[in-house]
TIVEX-975620 format. One record per residue (C-alpha): residue number from 1; residue in one letter; chain; x, y, z. Coordinates in Angstrom, 1 decimal, always signed. Each point is the difference from the previous one (the first is absolute). Layout:
N
   pos   code   unit     east    north       up
   NUM      A      A        X        Y        Z
...
//
This chain:
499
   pos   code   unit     east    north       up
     1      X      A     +3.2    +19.3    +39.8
     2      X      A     +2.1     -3.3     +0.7
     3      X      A     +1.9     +0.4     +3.8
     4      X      A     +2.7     -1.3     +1.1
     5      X      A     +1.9     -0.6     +3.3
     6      X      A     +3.5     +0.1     +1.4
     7      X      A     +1.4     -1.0     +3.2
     8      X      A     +3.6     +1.1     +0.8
     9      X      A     +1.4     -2.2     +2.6
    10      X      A     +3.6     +1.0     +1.9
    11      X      A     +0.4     -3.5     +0.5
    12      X      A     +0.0     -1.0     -3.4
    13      X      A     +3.2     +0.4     -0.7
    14      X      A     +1.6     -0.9     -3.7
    15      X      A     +3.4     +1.1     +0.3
    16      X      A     +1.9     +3.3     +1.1
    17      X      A     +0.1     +2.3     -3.5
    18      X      A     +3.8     -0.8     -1.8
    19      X      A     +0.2     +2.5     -2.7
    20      X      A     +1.1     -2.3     -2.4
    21      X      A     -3.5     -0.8     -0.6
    22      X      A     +0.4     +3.4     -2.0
    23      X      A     +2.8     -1.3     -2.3
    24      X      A     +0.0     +0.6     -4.1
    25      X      A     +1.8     -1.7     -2.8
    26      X      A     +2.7     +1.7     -3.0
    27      X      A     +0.9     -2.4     -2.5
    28      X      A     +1.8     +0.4     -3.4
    29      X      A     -3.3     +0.1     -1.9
    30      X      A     -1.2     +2.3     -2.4
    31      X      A     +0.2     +4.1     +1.0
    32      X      A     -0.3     -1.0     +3.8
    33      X      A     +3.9     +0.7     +0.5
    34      X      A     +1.1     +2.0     -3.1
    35      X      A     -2.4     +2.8     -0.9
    36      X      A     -1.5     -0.9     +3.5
    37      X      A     +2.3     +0.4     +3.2
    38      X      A     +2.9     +1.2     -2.6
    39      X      A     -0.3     +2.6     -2.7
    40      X      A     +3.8     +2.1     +0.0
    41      X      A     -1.7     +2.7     -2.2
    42      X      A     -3.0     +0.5     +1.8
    43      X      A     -0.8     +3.3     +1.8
    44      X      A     +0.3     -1.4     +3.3
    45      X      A     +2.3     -2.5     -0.6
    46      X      A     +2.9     +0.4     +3.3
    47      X      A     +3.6     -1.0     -1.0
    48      X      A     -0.4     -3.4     -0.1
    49      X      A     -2.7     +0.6     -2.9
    50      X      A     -3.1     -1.2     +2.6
    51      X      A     -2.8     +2.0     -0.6
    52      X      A     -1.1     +1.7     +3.1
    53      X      A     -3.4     +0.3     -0.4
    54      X      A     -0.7     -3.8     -0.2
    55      X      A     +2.7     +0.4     +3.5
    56      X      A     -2.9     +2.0     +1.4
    57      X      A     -3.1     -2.2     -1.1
    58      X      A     +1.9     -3.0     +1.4
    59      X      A     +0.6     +1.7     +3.1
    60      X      A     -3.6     +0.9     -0.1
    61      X      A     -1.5     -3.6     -0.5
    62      X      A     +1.7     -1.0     +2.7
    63      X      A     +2.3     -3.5     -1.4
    64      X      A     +2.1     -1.2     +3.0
    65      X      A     +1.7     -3.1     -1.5
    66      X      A     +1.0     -0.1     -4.1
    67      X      A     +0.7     -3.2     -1.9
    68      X      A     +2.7     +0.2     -2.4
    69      X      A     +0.8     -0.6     -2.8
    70      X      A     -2.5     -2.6     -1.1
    71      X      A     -2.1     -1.9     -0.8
    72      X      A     +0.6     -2.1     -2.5
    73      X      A     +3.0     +2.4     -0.9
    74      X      A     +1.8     -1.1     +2.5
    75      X      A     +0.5     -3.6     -1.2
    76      X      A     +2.7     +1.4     -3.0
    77      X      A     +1.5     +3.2     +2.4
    78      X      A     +3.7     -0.1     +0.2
    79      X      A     +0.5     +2.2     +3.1
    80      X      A     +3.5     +0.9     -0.9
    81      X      A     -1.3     +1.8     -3.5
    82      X      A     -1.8     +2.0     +2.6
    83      X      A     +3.0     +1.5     +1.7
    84      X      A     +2.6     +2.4     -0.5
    85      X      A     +0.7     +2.2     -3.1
    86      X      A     -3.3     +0.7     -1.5
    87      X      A     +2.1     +0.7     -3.5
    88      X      A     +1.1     -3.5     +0.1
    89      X      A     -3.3     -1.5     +1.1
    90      X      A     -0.7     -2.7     -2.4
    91      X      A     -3.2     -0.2     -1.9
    92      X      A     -2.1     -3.2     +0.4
    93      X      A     -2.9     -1.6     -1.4
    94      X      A     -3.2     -1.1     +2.5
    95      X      A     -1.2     -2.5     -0.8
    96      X      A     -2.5     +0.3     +2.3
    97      X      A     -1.7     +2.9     -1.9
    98      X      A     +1.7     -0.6     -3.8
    99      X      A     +1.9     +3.7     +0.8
   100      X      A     +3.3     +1.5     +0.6
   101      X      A     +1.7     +1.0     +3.3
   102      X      A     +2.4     +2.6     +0.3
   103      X      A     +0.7     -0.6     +3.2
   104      X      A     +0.3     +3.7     +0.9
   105      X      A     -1.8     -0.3     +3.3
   106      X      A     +1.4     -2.7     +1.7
   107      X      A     +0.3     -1.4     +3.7
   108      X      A     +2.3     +3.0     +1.5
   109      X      A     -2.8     +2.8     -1.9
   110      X      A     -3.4     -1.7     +1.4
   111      X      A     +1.7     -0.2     +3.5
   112      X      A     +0.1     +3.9     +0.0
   113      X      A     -3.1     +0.2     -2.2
   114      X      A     -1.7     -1.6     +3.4
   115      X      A     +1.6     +2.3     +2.2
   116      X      A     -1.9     +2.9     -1.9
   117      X      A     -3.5     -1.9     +0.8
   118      X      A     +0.9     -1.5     +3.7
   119      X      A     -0.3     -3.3     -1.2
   120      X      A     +1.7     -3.1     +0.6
   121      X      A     +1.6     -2.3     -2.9
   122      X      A     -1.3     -3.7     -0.3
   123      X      A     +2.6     -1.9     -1.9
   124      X      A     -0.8     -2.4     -2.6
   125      X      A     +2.9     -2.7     -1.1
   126      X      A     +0.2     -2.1     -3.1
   127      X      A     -0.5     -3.0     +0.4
   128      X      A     -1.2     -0.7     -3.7
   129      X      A     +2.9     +0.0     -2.0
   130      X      A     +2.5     +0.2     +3.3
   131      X      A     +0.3     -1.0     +3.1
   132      X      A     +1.9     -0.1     +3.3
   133      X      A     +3.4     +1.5     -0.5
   134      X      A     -2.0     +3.3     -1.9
   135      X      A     -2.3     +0.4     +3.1
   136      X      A     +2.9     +0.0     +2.2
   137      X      A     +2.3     +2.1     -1.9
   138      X      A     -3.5     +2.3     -0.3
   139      X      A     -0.1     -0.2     +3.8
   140      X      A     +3.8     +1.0     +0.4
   141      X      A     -0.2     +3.1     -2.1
   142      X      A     -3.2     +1.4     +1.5
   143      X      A     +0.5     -1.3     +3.9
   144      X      A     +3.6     -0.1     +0.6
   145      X      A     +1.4     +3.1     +2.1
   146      X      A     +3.5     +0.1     -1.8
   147      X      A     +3.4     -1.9     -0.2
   148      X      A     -1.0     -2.8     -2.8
   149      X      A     -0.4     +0.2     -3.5
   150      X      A     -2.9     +0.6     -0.9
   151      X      A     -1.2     +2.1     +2.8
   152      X      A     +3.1     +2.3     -0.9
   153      X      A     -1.5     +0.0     -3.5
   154      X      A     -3.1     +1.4     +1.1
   155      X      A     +2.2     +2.8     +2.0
   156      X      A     +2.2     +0.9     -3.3
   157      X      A     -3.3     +0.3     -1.6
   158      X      A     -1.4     +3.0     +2.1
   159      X      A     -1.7     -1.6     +3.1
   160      X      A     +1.7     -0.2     +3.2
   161      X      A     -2.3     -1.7     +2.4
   162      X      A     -1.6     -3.3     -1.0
   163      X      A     -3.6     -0.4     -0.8
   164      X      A     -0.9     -2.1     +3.0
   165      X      A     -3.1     -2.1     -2.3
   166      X      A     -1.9     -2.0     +2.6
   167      X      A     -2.5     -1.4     -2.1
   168      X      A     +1.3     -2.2     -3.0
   169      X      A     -2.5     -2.0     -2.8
   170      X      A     +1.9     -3.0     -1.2
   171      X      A     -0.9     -0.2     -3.8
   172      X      A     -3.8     +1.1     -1.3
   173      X      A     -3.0     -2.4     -1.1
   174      X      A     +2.5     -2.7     -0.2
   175      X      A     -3.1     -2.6     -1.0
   176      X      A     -1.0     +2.2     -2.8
   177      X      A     +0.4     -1.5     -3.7
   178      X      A     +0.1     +4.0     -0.9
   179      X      A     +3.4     +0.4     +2.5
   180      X      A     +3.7     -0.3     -1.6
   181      X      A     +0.9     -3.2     +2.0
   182      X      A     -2.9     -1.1     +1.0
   183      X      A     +0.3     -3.4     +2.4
   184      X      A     -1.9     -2.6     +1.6
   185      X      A     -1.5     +0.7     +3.6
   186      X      A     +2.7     -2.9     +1.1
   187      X      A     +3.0     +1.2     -2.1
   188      X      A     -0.7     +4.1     +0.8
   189      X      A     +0.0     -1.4     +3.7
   190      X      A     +3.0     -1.1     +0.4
   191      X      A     +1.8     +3.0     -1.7
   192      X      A     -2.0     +2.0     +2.4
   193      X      A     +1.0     -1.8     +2.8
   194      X      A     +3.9     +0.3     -0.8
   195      X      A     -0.3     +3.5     -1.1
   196      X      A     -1.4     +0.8     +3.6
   197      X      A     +2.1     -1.9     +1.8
   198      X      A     +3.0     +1.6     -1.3
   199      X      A     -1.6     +3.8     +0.3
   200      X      A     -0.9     -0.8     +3.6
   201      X      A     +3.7     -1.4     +0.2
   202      X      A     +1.3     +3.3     -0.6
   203      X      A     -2.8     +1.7     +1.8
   204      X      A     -2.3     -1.9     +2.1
   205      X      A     -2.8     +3.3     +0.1
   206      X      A     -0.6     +0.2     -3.4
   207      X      A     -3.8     -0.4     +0.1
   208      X      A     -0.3     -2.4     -3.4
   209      X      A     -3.4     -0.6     -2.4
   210      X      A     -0.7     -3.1     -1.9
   211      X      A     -1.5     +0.0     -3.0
   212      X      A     -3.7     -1.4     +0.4
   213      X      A     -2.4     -0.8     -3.1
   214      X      A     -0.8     +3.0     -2.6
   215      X      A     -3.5     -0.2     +0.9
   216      X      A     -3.0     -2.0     +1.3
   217      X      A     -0.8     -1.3     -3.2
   218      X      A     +3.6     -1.5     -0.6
   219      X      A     -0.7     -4.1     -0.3
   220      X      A     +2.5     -0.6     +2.2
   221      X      A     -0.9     +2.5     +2.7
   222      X      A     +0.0     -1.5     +3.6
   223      X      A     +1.9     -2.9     -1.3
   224      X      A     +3.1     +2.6     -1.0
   225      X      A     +0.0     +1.6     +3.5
   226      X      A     +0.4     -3.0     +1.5
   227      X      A     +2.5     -1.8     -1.7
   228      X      A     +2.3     +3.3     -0.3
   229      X      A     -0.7     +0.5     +4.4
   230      X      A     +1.2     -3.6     +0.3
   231      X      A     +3.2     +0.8     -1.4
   232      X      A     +0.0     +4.0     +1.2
   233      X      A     -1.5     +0.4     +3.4
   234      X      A     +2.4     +0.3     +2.3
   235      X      A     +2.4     +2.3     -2.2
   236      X      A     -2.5     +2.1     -0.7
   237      X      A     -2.6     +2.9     +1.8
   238      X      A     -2.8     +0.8     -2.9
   239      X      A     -1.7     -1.7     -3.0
   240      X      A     -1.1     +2.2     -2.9
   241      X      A     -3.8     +0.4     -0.9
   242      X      A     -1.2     +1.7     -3.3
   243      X      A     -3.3     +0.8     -1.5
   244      X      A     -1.6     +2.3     -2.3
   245      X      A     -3.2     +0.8     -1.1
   246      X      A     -2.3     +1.7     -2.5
   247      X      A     -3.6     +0.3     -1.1
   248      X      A     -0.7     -3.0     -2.8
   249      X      A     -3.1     +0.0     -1.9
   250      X      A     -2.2     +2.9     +1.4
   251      X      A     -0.2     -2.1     +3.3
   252      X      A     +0.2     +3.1     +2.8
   253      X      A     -1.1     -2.1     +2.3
   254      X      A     +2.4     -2.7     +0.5
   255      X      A     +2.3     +2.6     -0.7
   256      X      A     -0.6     +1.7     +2.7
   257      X      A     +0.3     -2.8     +2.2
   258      X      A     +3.4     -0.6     -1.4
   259      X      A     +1.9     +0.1     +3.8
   260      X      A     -2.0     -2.8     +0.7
   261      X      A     +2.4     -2.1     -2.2
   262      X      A     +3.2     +1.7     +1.4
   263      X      A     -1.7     -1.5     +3.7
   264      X      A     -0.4     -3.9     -1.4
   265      X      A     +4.0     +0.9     -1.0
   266      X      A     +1.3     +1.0     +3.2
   267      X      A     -1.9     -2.5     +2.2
   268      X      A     +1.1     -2.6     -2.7
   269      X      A     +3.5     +0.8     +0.4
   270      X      A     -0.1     +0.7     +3.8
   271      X      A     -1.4     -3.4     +0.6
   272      X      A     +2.7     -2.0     -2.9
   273      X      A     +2.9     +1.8     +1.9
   274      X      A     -1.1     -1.0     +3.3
   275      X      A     -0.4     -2.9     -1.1
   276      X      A     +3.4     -0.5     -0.8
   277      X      A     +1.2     +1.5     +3.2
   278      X      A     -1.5     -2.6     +1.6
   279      X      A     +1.0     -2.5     -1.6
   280      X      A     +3.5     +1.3     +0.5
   281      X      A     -0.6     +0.4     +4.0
   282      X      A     +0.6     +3.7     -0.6
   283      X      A     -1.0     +2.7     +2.6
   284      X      A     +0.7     +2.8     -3.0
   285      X      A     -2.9     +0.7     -2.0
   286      X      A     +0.5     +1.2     -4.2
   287      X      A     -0.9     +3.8     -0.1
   288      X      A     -1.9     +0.8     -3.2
   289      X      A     +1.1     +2.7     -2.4
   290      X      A     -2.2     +1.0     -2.2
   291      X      A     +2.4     +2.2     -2.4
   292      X      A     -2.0     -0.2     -2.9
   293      X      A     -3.5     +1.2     -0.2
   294      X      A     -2.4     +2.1     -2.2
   295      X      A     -2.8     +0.8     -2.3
   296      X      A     +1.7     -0.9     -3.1
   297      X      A     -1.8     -0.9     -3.1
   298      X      A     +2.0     -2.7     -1.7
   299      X      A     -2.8     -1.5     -2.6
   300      X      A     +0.4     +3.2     -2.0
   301      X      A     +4.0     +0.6     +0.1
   302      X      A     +0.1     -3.6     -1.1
   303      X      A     -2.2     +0.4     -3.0
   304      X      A     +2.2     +3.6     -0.6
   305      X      A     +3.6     -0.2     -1.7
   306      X      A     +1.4     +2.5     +2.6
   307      X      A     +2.3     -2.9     +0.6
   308      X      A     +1.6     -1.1     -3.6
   309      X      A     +3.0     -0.8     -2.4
   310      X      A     +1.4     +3.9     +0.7
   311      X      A     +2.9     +0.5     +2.1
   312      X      A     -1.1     +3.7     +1.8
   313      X      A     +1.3     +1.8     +2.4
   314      X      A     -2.7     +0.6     +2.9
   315      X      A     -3.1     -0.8     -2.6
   316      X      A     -3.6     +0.8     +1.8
   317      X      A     -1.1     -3.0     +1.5
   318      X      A     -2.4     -1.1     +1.7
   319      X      A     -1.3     +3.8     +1.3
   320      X      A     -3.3     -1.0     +1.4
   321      X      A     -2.5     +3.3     +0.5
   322      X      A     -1.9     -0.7     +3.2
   323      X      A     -4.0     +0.6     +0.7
   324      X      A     -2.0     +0.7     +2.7
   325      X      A     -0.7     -3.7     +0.4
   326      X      A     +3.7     -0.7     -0.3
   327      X      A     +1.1     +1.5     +3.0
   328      X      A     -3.2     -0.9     +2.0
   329      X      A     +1.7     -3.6     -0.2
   330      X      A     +3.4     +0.9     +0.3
   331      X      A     -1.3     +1.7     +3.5
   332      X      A     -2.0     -3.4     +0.6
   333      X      A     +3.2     -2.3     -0.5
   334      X      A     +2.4     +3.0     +2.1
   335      X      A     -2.8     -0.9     +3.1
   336      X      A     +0.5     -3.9     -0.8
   337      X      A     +3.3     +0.0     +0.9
   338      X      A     -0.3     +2.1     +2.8
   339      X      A     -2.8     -2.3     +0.9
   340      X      A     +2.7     -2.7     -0.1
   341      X      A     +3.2     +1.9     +1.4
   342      X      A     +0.9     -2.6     +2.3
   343      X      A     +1.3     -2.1     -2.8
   344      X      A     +0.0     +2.4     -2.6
   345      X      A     +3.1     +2.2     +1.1
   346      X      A     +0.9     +1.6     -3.0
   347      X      A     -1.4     +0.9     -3.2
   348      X      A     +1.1     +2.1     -3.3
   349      X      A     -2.8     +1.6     -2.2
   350      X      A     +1.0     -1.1     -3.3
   351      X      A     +1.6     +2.6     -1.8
   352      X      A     +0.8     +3.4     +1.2
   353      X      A     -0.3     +2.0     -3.3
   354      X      A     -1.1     +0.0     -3.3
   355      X      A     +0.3     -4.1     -0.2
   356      X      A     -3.7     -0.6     +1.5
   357      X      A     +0.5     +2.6     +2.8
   358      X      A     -1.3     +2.6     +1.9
   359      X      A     +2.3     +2.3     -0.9
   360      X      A     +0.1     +1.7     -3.8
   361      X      A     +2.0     +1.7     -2.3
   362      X      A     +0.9     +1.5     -3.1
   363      X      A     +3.1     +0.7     -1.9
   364      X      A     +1.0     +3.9     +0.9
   365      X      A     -2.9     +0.9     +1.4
   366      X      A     -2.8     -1.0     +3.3
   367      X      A     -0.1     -3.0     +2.4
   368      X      A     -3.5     -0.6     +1.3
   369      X      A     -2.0     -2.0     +1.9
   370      X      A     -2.2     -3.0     -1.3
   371      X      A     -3.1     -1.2     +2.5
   372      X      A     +2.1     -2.9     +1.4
   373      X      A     +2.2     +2.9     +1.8
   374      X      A     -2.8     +1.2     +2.2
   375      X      A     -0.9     -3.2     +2.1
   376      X      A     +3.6     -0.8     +0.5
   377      X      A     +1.3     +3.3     +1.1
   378      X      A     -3.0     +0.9     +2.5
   379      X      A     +0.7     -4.1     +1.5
   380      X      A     +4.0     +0.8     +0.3
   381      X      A     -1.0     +3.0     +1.3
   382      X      A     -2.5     -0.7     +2.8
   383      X      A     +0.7     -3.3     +0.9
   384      X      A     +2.3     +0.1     +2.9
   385      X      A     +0.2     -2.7     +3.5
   386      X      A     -1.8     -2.7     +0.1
   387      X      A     -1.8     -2.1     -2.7
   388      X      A     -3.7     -1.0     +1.3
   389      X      A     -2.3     -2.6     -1.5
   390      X      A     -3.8     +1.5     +0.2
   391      X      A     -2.9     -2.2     +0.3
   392      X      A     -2.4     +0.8     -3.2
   393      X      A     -3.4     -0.8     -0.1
   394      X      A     -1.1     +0.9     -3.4
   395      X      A     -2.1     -1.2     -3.1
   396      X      A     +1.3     -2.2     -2.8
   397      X      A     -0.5     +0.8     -3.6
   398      X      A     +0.4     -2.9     -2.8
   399      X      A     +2.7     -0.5     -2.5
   400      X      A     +1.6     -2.2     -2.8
   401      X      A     +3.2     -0.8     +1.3
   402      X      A     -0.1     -0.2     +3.7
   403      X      A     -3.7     -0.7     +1.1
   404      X      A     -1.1     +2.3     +2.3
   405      X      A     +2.4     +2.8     +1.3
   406      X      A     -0.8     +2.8     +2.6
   407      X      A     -1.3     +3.1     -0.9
   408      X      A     +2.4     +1.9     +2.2
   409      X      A     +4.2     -0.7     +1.1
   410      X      A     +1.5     +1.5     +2.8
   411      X      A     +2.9     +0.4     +2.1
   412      X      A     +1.4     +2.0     +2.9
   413      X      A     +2.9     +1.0     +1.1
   414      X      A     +1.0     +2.4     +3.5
   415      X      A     +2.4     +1.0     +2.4
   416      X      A     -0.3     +2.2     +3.2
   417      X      A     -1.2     +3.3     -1.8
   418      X      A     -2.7     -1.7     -1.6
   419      X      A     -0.9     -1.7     -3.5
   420      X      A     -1.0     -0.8     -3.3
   421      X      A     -2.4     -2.0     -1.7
   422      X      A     +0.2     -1.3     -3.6
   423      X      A     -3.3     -1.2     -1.7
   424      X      A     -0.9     -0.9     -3.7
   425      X      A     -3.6     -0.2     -1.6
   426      X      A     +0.1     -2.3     -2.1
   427      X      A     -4.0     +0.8     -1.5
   428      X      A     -0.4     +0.9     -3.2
   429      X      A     -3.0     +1.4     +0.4
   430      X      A     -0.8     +1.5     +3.8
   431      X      A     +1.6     +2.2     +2.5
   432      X      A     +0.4     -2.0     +3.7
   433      X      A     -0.4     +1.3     +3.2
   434      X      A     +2.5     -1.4     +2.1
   435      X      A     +0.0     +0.5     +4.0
   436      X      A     +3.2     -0.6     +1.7
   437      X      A     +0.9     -0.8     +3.2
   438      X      A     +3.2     +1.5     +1.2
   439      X      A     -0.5     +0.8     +3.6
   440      X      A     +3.1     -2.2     +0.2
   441      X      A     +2.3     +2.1     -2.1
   442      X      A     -1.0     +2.7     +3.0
   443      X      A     -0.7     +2.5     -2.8
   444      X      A     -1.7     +3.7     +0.3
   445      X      A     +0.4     +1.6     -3.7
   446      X      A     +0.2     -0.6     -3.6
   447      X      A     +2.9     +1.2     -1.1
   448      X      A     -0.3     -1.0     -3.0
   449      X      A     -2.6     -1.7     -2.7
   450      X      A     +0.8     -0.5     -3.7
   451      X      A     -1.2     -2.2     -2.4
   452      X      A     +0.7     -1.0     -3.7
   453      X      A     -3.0     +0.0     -2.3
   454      X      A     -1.7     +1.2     -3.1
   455      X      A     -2.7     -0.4     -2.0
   456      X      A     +1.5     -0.9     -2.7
   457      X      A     +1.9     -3.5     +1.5
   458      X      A     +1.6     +0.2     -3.3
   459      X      A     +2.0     +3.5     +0.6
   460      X      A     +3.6     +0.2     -0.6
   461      X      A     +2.8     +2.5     +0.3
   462      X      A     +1.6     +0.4     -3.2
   463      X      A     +2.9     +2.3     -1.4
   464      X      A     -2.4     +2.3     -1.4
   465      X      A     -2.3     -0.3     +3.3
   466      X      A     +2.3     -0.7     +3.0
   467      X      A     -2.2     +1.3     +2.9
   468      X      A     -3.5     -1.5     -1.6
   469      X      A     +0.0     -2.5     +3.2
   470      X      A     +1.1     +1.1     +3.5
   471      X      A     -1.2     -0.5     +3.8
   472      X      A     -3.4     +1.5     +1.4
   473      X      A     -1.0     +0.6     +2.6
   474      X      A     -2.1     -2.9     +2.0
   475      X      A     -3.0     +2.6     +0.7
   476      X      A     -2.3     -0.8     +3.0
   477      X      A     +2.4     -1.9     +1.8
   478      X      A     -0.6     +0.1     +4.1
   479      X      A     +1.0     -1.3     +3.2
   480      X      A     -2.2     -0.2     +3.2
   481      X      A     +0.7     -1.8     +3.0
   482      X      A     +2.5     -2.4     -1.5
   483      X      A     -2.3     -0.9     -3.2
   484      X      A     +1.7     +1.1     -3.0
   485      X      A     -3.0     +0.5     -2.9
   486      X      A     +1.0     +0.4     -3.7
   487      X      A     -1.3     -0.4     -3.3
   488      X      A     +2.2     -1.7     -2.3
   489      X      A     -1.4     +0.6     -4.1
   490      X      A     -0.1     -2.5     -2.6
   491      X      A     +3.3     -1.5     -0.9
   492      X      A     +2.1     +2.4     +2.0
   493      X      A     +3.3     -0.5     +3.0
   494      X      A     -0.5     +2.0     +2.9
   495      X      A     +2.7     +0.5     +2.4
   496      X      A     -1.3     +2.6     +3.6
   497      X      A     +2.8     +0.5     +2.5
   498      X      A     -0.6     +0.2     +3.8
   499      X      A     +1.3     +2.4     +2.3
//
């Protein structure tokens, strides 16, 4: 059997755990808000028409930090059709997503929706077809105690005490050809730059993100960061990442490798903001916020006609089913940034339901898990303290894309009542035995062992099948004067908490 060895070190120290890491994403898209979060006829639906059993999955995956409301979707939202009398909400067309908006959850709705789930709302402004004065109006009429006009708005429609939104986005994939006002890295700069100096002129502790490049592959990636920084850094706290990924070709290899590129991302975005700050002479360094990631796969809602000439309401789009292999990855990239939490402060899992999520429904009847829920949940759960960086000495397998990757991924987190240890095997083939040491962590019992595998790598939950995939039990797992032993199956996350 091929071994494998982990060291835990105290004194490797990433970051202390923020649970923004743990963040999600609700955009405008598809069922993800209507028939998704919202569904006034449904069973459970609570007077605001949210249905509660997503409330309770939600609560249950463990989303600390929500995006909203796009996405791309954001780059045509009129905040003000949001608000107020839903019966004389006005109905808009996305462009976005070629569909219709009724506008009957809006910014005052979501804010309570988020109070249901314990989650805290990440604001996205438009900064595609707007600009400065609808951000700051935005800002008035969620932020403001009282006693101005829009902030008394927000009172004579039904919510007392402000919002208080800490984290704002300004704009969305601002250097994609794909987003409604799409700019240049120097032009999308400077309206960045002005848009955050006058937020942080009305309050200087909003915690602001830039919009980095779409992806890795983007031709002007690197080069974008850059330019928009030079104009941006000193008004601003976080520049977005955001990546997705999917199986191409048969190729379960590289697939499975797939965190490998979200690493060459960071680290190439870490080392262009630095940059930057030292060329400025700045003692601030750029947080990273990676609020969009995912398995999502593209290739095939591209060659689809989800997306057409039709002006729906809510049409299904893009509603990814999940494998096996799926969420092995999606566990993978969730250790990556925790891997990289000293720069990477706060992520969003990209979306929260039915719009490639973990999180399904259907029309008047269930909401159930798909295999993506299970690596996130257990990680929200049992990560808690401090993030730790394990050495790994471990085998390399070959692949297509990325040359040789590691067999096995890890990462550790603790605090004072013990641990937890996240591991992937990225083997199609064998099981690993893995020895770990953690007589640093100061642990004396498992308290816990799951893992996520099956058989069938190809296994789905599905409407007709929603518990075909779940956790098992990591059988034969031990600990013996400090070594932690386990077996980790063929293409499987493993997750064993310390007490």
């Amino acid at each position: 059997m091929t071994t494998a060895r982990i060291t835990v070190d105290s004194d490797a120290v990433v970051a202390p755990l923020n649970r923004r890491i743990f963040g999600s994403f609700v955009e405008h898209l598809g069922r993800c808000v209507y028939d998704g979060i919202y569904e006034p006829g449904h069973p459970t639906a609570n007077e605001d028409g949210f249905r509660l059993d997503v409330v309770d999955l939600v609560r249950e995956l463990g989303s600390t930090t929500v995006r909203y409301p796009g996405g791309n979707f954001v780059s045509g939202f009129r905040w003000e059709d949001s608000v107020g009398p839903r019966e004389k909400r006005p109905v808009r067309r996305d462009l976005a997503w070629h569909a219709l908006e009724s506008n009957q959850v809006g910014v005052d709705e979501f804010a309570r929706w988020l109070k249901l789930t314990g989650s805290e709302l990440m604001m996205a402004v438009n900064l595609g077809t707007r600009g400065i004065e609808a951000a700051l109006d935005l800002l008035e009429y969620c932020n403001h105690p009282s006693g101005t006009a829009l902030s008394d708005q927000r009172i004579a429609n039904g919510t007392a005490e402000p919002h208080d939104i800490r984290m704002w986005c300004l704009g969305n994939e601002m250097d994609g050809p794909w987003q409604t006002g799409y700019m240049t890295a120097d032009d999308y700069g400077k309206i960045a730059a002005r848009t955050a100096q006058a937020m942080k002129t009305a309050d200087k502790t909003l915690e602001l993100v830039v919009c980095g490049s779409s992806g890795s592959m983007m031709p002007t990636f690197g080069d974008w960061e850059r330019t928009v920084l030079e104009h941006a850094y000193d008004h601003v706290d976080y520049i977005s990442c955001h990546a997705y990924y999917q199986e191409r070709g048969g190729d379960l290899d590289s697939y499975l490798a797939s965190s490998l590129d979200m690493q060459y991302f960071i680290e190439t975005v870490v080392a262009t903001a630095d940059h930057v700050g030292n060329k400025l002479r700045s003692s601030k360094k750029i947080k990273l916020s990676f609020d969009e990631w995912n398995i999502w796969y593209l290739d095939e809602h591209r060659e689809s006609d989800e997306v057409n000439d039709q002006w729906r309401y809510a049409p299904r789009q893009l509603e990814d089913v999940y494998s096996v292999a799926d969420a092995v990855v999606l566990g993978n990239l969730l250790i990556t940034l925790l891997r990289n939490h000293d720069r990477v402060a706060s992520a969003s899992l990209a979306q929260l339901v039915n719009v490639i999520a973990p999180i399904m429904t259907e029309p008047g009847g269930d909401a159930w898990r798909q295999t993506t829920f299970f690596p996130f949940s257990v990680t929200s759960r049992l990560a808690r303290g401090t993030v730790l960086r394990p050495r790994i000495d471990v085998g390399t397998y070959a692949t297509a894309v990325y040359g040789d990757a590691p067999l096995v991924d890890a990462v550790v987190t603790a605090d004072d009542e013990g641990g937890a240890v996240f591991l992937v095997n990225r083997s199609r083939t064998e099981s690993i035995e893995v020895s770990i040491d953690v007589t640093a962590l100061g642990a004396g019992a498992i308290a816990e062992a799951t893992t996520l595998w099956d058989e069938d790598v190809y296994a789905r939950n599905t409407l007709e099948d929603q518990e075909r995939v779940g956790l098992k039990p990591l059988e034969g797992a031990s600990l013996a004067d400090g070594v932690l032993t386990v077996t980790l199956p063929p293409v499987s996350w493993s997750a064993i908490a310390l007490s």
